[in-house]
N, C-alpha and C positions, 0 to 999 in steps of 0.2 A: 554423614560423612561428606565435607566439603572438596571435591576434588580442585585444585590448582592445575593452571597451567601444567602442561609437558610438553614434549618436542617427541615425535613418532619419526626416525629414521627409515627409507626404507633402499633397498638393496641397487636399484635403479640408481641414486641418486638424490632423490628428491626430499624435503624433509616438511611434515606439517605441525607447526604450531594450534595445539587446540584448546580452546579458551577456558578460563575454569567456569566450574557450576553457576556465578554470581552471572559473570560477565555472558554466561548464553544467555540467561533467565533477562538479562536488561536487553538485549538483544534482540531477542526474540518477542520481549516487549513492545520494544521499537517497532518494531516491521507489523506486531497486530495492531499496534495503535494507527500507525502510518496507512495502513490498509483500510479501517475503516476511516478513517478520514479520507480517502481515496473514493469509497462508497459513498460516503455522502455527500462529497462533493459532485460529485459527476449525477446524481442522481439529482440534485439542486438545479441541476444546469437543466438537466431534461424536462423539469418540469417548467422552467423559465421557458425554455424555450419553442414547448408546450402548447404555454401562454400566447408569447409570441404569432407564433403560426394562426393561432385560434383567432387572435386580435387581425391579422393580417388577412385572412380569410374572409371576417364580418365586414372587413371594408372593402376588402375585391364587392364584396355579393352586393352592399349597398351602392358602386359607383355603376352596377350596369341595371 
């Protein structure tokens, strides 16, 4: 059973729009795909610059 959109009124005032079934499932997609691209970027970077530090270190130690 495919639910659709609806609109939830509530007594306050306020009213929320909730997405149907299709539209969370891509959604919620999004956001795990985005997340680990988010992981592997930043873990990419740490290890560059890792590197970095390691390479900068060898040539402190070799100029003294």
């Amino acid at each position: 059973m495919i639910k659709e959109r609806y609109k939830e009124e509530f007594e306050e005032g306020s009213d929320l729009l909730w997405p149907s079934e299709k539209e969370d499932k891509v959604t919620r997609k999004f956001y795990r795909d985005l997340s680990h691209l988010t992981k592997n970027e930043t873990s990419n970077n740490t290890k560059r610059l890792n590197f970095f530090e390691l390479l900068l270190s060898i040539i402190k130690f070799k100029k003294i």
